[in-house]
C-alpha positions, 0 to 999 in steps of 0.5 A: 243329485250325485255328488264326488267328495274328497276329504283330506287331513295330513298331520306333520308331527315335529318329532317322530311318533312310535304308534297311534292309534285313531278312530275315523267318522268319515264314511256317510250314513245310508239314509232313505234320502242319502245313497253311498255308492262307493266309498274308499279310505286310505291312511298313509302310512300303512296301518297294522290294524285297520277295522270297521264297526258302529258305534252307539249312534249307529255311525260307522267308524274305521279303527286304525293302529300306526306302528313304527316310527313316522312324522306324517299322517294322512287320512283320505276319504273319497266316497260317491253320492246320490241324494234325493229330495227330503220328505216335505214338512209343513212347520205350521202343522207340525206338534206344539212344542210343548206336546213334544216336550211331554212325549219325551218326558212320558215316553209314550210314543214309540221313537220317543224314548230313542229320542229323549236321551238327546234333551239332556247335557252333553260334555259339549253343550251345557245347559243354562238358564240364559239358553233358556231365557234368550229363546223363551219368546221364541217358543210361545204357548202352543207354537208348531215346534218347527215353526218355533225351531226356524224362528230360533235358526233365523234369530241365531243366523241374524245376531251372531256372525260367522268368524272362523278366527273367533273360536277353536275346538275348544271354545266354552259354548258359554264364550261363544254366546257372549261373544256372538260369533263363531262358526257353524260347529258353534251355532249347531252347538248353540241351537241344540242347547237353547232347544235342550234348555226347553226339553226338546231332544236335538241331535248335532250332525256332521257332514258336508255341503255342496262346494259349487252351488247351481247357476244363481244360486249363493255359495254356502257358509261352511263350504270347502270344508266339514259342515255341522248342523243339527236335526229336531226331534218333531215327534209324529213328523220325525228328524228335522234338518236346520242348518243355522250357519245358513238360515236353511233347512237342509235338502239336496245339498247337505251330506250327511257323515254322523250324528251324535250329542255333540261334536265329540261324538262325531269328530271326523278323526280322533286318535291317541299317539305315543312320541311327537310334540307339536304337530301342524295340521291340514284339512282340505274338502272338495265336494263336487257335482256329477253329471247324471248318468246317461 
């Protein structure tokens, strides 16, 4: 599948800003499934200082200075994409969960200590005794750890609805839990911590997911705007995708931007500013299927 994604963010500031400066995640990772064939990002107004670097995830990231006073800010990405079909994982043959656990608290295996800082806490995703408890039946003695890593995706998709109004940025993972609603930055928030809480390394990614589905097919929660889900570390079977938000293990139609321990890793754009107030902002997606080329 090649895809067309347009990302726009604007930012109208109440009052003038003297200098910003900002950091931009927008541009996806080349992966062996995910190819970009082109990418542009234009930031209005004009940046003074515009560099691009990796950062410890490996995600690559545009630094961007605004001088002289302005109101408006606008970041646009436009990028092209192929994608091909993932490699297949059979969940019932993957390592018990509890083997996962082990090489990561070993460090024996050779991605497993890469892998292992993602069991930890992060600022965003605490770890609690209740994570741990709500998903204790779930990872039975023994249990595949993808096998156990769907049926807790499935049980999160099924108790908790998705209500873009119930939470912001913000919001306590610890709120989100008890209210049992939120969107899919919450429950790839969610996930991550209740496989934490069993010593499994999890990452959060960021990225997008295809605006208009096939003929037949349902539209995806989460379209028509950045998407979050979250990748499990399976030891010998390597980085799993689960989208949570969707009950789906993500293939052709999932775009992945960056990972990292939590949003805050991955926000799409972040910045520091001198001036302004109040701001309004507006975010707007567009992903878009190509035709194949002749």
């Amino acid at each position: 599948m090649r895809y067309s994604v347009s990302h726009e963010t604007s930012y109208h500031y109440n009052n003038a800003v003297s200098v910003s400066h900002h950091l931009i995640r927008l541009t996806p990772r080349p992966l062996p499934y995910q190819r970009p064939l082109n990418h542009v990002i234009t930031v209005l107004p004009r940046p003074a200082v515009l560099d691009t670097h990796s950062d410890y995830f490996g995600n690559s990231v545009n630094f961007v200075t605004i001088e002289g006073p302005h109101r408006e800010l606008s970041v646009r990405s436009e990028c092209e994409i192929e994608l091909s079909p993932k490699r297949a994982v059979d969940a019932k043959n993957t390592p018990a969960w509890e083997n996962v656990r082990e090489l990561c608290r070993g460090n024996t295996h050779l991605d497993a200590g890469r892998s292992c800082e993602f069991v930890f806490a992060s600022p965003l995703i605490p770890l609690r005794d209740e994570f741990f408890e709500y998903t204790a039946e779930v990872f039975a003695a023994g249990k595949p750890i993808l096998e156990a890593a769907i049926d807790l995706m499935r049980r999160i998709h099924d108790e908790f609805e998705f209500d873009p109004k119930a939470t912001t940025v913000a919001t306590p993972l610890q709120q989100v839990f008890r209210q049992r609603r939120g969107v899919c930055q919450d429950f790839a928030h969610l996930q991550i911590a209740c496989l934490r809480s069993h010593g499994l390394p999890a990452r959060y990614v960021s990225g997008y997911i295809e605006t208009v589905p096939p003929p037949g097919q349902p539209k995806l929660v989460g379209a028509d705007a950045s998407h979050a889900w979250l990748q499990l570390w399976c030891g010998e079977s390597g980085w799993c995708d689960l989208d949570p938000t969707n009950n789906l293990l993500p293939q052709e139609r999932h775009i992945t931007l960056a990972w990292g321990r939590d949003f805050g890793d991955v926000s799409p754009l972040r910045g520091v500013l001198v001036g302004s107030g109040n701001h309004h902002l507006k975010v707007a997606v567009d992903v878009t299927p190509l035709p194949e080329p002749a």
